[in-house]
DOBAFI-363696 format. One record per residue (C-alpha): residue number from 0; residue in three letters; x, y, z. Coordinates in pm, whole numbers, plus 50000, padded with zeros to 5 digits. Layout:
BEGIN
(pt NUM,ala,(X,Y,Z))
...
//
This chain:
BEGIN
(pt 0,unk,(23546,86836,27859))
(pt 1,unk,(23816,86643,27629))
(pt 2,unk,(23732,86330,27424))
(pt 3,unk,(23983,86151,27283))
(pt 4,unk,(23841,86021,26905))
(pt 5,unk,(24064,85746,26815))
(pt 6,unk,(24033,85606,26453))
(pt 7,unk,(24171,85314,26249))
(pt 8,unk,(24191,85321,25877))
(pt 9,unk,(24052,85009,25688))
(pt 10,unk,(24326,84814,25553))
(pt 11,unk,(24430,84896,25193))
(pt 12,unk,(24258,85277,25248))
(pt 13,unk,(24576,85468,25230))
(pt 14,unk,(24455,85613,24890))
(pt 15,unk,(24131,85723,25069))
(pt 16,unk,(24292,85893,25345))
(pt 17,unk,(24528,86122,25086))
(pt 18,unk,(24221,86169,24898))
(pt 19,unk,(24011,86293,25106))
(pt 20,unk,(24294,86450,25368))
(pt 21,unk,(24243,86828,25241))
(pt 22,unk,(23917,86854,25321))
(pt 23,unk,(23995,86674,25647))
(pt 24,unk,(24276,86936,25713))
(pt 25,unk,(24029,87206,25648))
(pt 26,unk,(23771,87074,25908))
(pt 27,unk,(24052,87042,26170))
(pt 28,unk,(24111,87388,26094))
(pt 29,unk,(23778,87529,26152))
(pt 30,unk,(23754,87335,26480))
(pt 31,unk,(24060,87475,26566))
(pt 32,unk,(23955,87828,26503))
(pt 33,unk,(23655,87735,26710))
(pt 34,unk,(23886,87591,27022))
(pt 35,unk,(23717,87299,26985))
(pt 36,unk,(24056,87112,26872))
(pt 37,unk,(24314,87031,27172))
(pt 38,unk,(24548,86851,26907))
(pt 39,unk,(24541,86625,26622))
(pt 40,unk,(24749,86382,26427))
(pt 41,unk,(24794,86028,26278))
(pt 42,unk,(24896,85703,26407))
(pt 43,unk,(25163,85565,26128))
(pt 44,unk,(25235,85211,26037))
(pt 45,unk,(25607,85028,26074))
(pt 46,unk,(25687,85234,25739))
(pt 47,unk,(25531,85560,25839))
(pt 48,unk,(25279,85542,25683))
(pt 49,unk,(24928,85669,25825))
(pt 50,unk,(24726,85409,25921))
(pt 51,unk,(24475,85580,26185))
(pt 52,unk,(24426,85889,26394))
(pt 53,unk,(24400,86046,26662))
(pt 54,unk,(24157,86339,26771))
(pt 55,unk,(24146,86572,27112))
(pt 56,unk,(23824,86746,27139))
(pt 57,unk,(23676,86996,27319))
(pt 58,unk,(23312,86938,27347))
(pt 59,unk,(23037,86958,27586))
(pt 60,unk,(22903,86566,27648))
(pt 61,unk,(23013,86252,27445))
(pt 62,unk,(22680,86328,27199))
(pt 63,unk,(22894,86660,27080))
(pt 64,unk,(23205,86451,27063))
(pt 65,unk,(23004,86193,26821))
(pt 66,unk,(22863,86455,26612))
(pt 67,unk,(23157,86596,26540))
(pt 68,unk,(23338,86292,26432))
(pt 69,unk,(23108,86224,26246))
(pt 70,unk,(23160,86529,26032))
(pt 71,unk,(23493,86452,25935))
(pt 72,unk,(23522,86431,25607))
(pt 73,unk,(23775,86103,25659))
(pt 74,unk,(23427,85995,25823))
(pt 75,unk,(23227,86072,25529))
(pt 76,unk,(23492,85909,25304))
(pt 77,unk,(23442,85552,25483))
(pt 78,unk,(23830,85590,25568))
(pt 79,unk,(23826,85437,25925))
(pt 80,unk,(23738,85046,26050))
(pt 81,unk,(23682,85189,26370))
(pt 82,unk,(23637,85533,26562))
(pt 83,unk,(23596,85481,26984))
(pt 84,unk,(23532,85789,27147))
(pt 85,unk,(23640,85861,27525))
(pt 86,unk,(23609,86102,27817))
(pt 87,unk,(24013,86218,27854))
(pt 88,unk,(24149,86449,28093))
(pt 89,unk,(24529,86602,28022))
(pt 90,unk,(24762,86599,28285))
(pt 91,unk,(25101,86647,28219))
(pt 92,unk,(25233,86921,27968))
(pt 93,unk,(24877,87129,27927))
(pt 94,unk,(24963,87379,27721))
(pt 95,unk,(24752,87660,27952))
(pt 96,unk,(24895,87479,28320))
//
């Protein structure tokens, strides 16, 4: 089942995010290796700046969903102000339809 993980960054984190985004892009990378990862990327602010993300999963209940987010290192870092986790199924442009 997908999950989408939606995050916002704390205000003012943008340092926190570049900091900590290789080890971030390395996780993404071995979920992706896993097929865990349907897609990835972040939301940007009115100058393009990131300011949040967004995270498709591939996991077995919400619980697996959780625990990995919580593993992200931008997790770990204290980047985001909030993470909400939800049940989403892909209709249009599935990559394997």
């Amino acid at each position: 089942m997908l999950f989408a993980v939606l995050c916002t960054d704390k205000p003012g984190s943008l340092s926190v995010r570049m900091e900590a985004r290789p080890a971030h892009v390395d996780f993404l990378t071995g979920l992706n290796a896993q097929g865990r990862l349907a897609f990835a990327g972040p939301f940007l602010d009115a100058d393009g700046k990131p300011n949040g993300s967004l995270v498709v999963l591939d996991a077995g209940t919400i619980e697996d969903a959780q625990a990995i987010a919580a593993a992200d290192p931008y997790a770990a870092a204290g980047l985001f102000a909030s993470v909400e986790i939800r049940p989403w199924n892909w209709v249009f442009n599935k990559p394997e339809a």
